[in-house]
C-alpha positions as CSV (number, residue, x, y, z in Angstrom):
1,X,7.8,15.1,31.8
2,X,10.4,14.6,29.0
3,X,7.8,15.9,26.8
4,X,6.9,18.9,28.6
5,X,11.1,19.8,28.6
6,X,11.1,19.6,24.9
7,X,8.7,21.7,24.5
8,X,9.4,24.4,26.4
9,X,12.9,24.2,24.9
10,X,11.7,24.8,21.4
11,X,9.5,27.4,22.9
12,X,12.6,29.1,23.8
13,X,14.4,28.7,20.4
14,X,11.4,30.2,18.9
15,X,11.2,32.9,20.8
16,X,14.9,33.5,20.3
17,X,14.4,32.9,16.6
18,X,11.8,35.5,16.8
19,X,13.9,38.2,18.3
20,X,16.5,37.6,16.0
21,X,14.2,37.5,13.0
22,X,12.5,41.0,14.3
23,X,16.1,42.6,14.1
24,X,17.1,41.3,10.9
25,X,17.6,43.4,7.7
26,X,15.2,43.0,4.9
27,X,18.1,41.8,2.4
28,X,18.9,39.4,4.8
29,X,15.7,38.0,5.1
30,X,14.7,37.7,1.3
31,X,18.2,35.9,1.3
32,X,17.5,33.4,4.1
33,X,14.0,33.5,1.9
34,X,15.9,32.3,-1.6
35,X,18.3,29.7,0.8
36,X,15.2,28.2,2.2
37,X,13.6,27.9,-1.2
38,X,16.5,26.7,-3.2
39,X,16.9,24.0,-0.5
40,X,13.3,22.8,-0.6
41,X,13.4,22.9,-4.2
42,X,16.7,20.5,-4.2
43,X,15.4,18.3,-1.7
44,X,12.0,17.3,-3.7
45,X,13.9,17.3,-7.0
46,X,16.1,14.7,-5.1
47,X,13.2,12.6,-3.6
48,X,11.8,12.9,-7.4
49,X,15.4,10.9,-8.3
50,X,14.9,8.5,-5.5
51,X,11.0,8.0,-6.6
52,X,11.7,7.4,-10.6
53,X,10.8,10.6,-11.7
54,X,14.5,11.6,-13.0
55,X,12.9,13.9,-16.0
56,X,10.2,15.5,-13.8
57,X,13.1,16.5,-11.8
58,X,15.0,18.0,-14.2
59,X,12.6,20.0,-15.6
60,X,11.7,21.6,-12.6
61,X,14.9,22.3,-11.6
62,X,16.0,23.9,-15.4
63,X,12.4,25.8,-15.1
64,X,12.9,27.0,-11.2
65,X,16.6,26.9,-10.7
66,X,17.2,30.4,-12.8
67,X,14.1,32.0,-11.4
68,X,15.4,31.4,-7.8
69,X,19.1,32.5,-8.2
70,X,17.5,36.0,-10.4
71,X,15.7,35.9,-6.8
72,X,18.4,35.5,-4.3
73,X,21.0,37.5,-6.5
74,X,19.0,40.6,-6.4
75,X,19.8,41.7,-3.0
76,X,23.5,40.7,-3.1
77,X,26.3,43.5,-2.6
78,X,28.0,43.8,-6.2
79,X,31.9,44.7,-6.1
80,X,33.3,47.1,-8.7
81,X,35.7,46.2,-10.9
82,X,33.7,43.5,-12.8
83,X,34.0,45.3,-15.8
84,X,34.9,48.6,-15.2
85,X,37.5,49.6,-12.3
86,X,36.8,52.3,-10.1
87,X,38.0,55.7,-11.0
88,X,41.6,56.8,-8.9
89,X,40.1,59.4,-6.1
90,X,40.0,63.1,-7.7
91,X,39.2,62.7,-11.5
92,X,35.3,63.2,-10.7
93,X,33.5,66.1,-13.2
94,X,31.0,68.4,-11.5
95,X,28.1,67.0,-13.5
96,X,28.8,63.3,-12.5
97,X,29.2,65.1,-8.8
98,X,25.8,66.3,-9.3
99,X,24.5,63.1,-10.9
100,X,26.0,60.8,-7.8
101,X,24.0,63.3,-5.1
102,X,21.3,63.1,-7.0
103,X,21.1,67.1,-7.4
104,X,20.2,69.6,-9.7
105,X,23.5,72.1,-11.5
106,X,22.1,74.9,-8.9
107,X,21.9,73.0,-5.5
108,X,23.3,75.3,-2.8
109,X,26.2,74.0,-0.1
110,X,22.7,73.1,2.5
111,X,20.8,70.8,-0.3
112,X,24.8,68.9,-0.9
113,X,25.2,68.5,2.5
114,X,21.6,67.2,2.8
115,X,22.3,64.8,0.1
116,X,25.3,63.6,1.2
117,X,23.9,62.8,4.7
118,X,20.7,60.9,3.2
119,X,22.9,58.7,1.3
120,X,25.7,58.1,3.7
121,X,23.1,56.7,5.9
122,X,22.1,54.0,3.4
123,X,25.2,53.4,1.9
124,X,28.0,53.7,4.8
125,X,29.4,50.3,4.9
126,X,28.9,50.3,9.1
127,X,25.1,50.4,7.8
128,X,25.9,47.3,5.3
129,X,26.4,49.6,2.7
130,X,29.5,49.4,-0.2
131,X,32.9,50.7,0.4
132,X,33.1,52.1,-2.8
133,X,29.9,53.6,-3.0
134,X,30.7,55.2,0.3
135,X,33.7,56.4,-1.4
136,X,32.4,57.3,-4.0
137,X,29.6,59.7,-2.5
138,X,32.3,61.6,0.0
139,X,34.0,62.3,-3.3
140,X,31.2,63.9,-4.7
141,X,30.4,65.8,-1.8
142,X,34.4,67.0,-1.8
143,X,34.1,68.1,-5.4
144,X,31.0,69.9,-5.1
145,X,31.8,71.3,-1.8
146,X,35.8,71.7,-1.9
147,X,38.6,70.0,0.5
């Protein structure tokens, strides 16, 4: 009976891992991906400790380690300011306008708009996207367009 329970409890947390995996973003997922990885890989370079095999387990870990942060790092939001800060809001030129939308110098008031809409949906920070780059792309739109 007790084993019968058990099961059908982890049935249940499957299923509700399941519906939470199928709603998941893909970023999220290569990051739970490079956590899982990461883990495994410190876990058999500690049993490799415990075991005598010290070097073996460095090595891996010097080989693997950068491999699998390059990995995990990919998909992480990057805040401005690193080394360059963020430009105060009105000192954008037409051509890096342009550049931002991803338009040509001739783009009519229908192709920004277009633009701007594609990329506000990827990159509105309700969406996961950046603050700044939402920022960033409404000031484009304002230059090329006007207040």
């Amino acid at each position: 009976m007790i084993v019968f329970l058990l099961g059908l409890a982890t049935l249940a947390v499957m299923m509700g891992a399941l519906g939470m995996f199928s709603r998941a973003k893909l970023s999220s997922i290569k990051q739970f991906g490079g956590w899982t990885l990461a883990l495994a890989g410190l876990s058999l370079a500690a049993l490799l400790f415990l075991t005598g095999k010290g070097a073996l387990a460095i090595s891996a870990l010097f080989l693997l380690g950068p491999m699998v942060w390059q990995w995990m790092s990919q998909d992480m939001p990057r805040r401005p300011g690193g080394t360059t800060p963020p430009r105060p809001p009105g000192t954008m030129a037409r051509t890096e306008a342009l550049e931002i939308l991803g338009l040509k110098s001739e783009a009519s008031a229908a192709e920004v708009k277009a633009a701007h809409h594609r990329l506000m949906r990827a990159a509105h920070p309700d969406a996961g996207g950046s603050d700044w780059l939402a920022a960033r792309i409404n000031q484009a739109r304002d230059v090329l367009l006007g207040p």
